[in-house]
C-alpha positions as CSV (number, residue, x, y, z in Angstrom):
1,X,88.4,-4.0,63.8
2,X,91.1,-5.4,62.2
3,X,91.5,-7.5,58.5
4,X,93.2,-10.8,58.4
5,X,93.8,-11.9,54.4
6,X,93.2,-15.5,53.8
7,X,93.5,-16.9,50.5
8,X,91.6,-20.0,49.6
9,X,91.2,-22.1,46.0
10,X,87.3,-22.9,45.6
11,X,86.0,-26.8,45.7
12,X,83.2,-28.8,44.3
13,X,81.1,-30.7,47.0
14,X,82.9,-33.5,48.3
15,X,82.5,-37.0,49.8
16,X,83.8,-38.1,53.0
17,X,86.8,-39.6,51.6
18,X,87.8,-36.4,49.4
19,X,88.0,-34.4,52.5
20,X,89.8,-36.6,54.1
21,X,92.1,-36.5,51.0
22,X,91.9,-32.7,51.3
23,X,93.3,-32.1,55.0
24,X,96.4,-35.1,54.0
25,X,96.9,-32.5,52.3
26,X,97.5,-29.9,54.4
27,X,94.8,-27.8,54.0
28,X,91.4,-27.5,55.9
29,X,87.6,-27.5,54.1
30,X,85.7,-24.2,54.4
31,X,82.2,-22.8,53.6
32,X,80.8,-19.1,53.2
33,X,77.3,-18.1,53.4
34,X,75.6,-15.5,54.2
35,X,74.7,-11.9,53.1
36,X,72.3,-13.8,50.6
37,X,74.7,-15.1,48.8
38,X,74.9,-19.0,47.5
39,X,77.3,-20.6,49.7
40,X,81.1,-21.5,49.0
41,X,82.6,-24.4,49.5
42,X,86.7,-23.7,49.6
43,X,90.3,-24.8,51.1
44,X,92.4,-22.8,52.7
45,X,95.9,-23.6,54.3
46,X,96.1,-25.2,57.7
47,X,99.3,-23.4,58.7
48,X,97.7,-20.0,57.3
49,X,94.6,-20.8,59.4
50,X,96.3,-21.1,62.5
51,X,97.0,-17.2,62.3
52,X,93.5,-16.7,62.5
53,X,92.3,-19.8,64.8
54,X,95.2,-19.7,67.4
55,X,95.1,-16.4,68.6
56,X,92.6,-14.7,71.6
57,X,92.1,-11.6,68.9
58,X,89.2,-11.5,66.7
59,X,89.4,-10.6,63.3
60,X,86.9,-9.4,59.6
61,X,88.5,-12.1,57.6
62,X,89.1,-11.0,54.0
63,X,88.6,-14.1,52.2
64,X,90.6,-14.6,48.1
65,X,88.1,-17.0,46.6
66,X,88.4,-17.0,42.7
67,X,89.5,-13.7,42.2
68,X,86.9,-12.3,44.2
69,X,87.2,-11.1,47.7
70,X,84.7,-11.3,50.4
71,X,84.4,-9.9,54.3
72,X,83.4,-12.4,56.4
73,X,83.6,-13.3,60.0
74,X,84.9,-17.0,61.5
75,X,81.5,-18.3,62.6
76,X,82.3,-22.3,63.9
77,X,85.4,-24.0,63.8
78,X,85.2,-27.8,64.4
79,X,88.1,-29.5,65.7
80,X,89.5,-32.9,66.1
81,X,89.0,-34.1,69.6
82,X,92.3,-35.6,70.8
83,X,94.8,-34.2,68.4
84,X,93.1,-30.6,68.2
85,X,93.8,-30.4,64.8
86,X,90.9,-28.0,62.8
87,X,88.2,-29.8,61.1
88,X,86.3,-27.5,59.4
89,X,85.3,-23.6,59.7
90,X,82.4,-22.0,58.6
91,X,82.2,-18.0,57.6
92,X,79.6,-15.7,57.6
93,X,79.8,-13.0,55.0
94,X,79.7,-9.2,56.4
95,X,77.9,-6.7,55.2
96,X,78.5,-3.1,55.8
97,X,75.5,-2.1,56.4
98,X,74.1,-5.3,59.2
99,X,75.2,-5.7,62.8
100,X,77.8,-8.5,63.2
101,X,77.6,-10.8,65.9
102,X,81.7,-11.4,67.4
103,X,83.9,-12.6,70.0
104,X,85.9,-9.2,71.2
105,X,88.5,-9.5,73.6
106,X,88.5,-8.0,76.9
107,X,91.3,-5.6,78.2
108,X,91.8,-5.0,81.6
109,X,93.4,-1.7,82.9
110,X,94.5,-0.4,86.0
111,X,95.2,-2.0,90.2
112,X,92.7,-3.1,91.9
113,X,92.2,-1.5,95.5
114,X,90.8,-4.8,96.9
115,X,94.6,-6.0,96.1
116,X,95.7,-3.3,97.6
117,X,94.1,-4.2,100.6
118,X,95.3,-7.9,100.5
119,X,92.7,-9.9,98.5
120,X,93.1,-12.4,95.5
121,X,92.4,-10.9,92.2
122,X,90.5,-13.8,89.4
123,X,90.2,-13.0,85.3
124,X,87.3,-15.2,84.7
125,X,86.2,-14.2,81.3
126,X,88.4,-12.9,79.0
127,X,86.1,-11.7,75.7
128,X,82.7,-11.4,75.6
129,X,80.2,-11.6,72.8
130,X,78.9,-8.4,70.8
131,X,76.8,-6.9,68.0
132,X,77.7,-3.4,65.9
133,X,77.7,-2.6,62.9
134,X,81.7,-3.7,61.1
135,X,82.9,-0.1,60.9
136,X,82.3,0.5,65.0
137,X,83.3,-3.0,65.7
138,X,86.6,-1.9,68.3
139,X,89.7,-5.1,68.6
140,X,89.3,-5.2,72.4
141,X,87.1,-3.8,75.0
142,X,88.6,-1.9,77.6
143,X,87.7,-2.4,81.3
144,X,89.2,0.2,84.3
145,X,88.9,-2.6,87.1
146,X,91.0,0.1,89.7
147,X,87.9,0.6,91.9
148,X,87.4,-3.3,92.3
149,X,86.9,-3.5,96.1
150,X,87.3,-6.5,98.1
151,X,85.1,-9.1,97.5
152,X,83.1,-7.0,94.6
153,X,83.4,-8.3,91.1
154,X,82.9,-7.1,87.9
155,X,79.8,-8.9,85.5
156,X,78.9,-8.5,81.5
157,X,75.6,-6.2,83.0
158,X,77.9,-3.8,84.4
159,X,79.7,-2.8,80.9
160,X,78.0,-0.4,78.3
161,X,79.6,0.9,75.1
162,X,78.6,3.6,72.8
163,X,77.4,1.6,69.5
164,X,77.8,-1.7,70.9
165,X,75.2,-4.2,71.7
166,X,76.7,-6.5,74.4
167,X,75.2,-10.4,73.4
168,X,76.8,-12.3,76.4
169,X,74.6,-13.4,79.5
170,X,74.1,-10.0,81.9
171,X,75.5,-12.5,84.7
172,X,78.7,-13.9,83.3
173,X,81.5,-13.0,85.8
174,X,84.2,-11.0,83.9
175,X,86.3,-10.6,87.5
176,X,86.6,-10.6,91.1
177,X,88.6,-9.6,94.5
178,X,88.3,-12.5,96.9
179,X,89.8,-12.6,100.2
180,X,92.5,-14.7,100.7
181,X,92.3,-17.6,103.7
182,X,95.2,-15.6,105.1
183,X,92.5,-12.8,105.9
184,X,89.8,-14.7,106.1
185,X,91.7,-16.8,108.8
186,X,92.9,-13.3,110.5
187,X,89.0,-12.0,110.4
188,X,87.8,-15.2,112.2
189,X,90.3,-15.1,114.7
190,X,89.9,-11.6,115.3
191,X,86.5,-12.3,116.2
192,X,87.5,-14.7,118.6
């Protein structure tokens, strides 16, 4: 998978009104814990966070904290309700040798045949959660959706990949081939 370098300066615990004073400043409160490791409080730069935040790919996040650097993984991001501006975000910190639980993006190849035949194509998922150790932890997951007939669809229990444990629900919907009312109006009148 790939690293994303983000560089942050370490705080002390803070009030409410010294974050607030923090993010008027351009800059968003962090914490990393994890591994066994006493947590960190920090600040990192909104604008630099939105390279990590604003993006469907998924990222090990090699945080600057002090001199020090540390693997981690972006675990919650809270954000403001109406202006969608980020809050807060919490990391977990990786190690090498535990599974780590992500958000992967999903990569669909190929044409349907169920298009081929007329029906409506529908991406309803686009990344899934999974576990793997960092090293086997791929930047998307590739799905061959050219044998997707009409009205068949393709769910998170159908996938398997070698060193990957899939963490999503079995019956989430990934994508379907629907009919169209066209053909649906055709088949009815057809059987008229």
């Amino acid at each position: 998978m790939k690293h994303f370098e983000l560089k942050g300066e370490i705080r002390s615990a803070a009030n409410k009104h010294a974050l607030n004073e923090i993010r008027r400043a351009g800059r968003v409160p962090c914490n990393l814990y994890g591994g066994g490791m006493e947590n960190i409080l920090f600040t990192v730069d909104a604008k630099e966070l939105k390279a990590l935040t604003n993006t469907p790919k998924s990222y090990i996040v090699d945080l600057v904290l002090g001199g020090k650097t540390y693997e981690a993984v972006a675990h919650e991001c809270q954000w403001h309700p109406v202006s969608d501006v980020c809050l807060h975000v919490d990391f977990l910190a990786v190690d090498e040798a535990k599974p780590v639980a992500i958000n992967v993006p999903l990569r669909l190849e190929g044409h349907p045949v169920g298009v081929q035949a007329g029906g409506k194509f529908t991406q309803l998922t686009r990344s899934i959660k999974v576990s793997a150790l960092p090293k086997d932890l791929p930047d998307e997951l590739k799905i061959d959706i050219t044998p997707l007939a009409l009205g068949a669809r393709i769910t998170v229990g159908d996938l398997s990949f070698d060193g990957i444990k899939i963490l999503s629900p079995k019956t989430t919907i990934i994508c379907r081939v629907k009919a169209t009312r066209a053909m649906q109006q055709a088949a009815t009148e057809a059987t008229e």
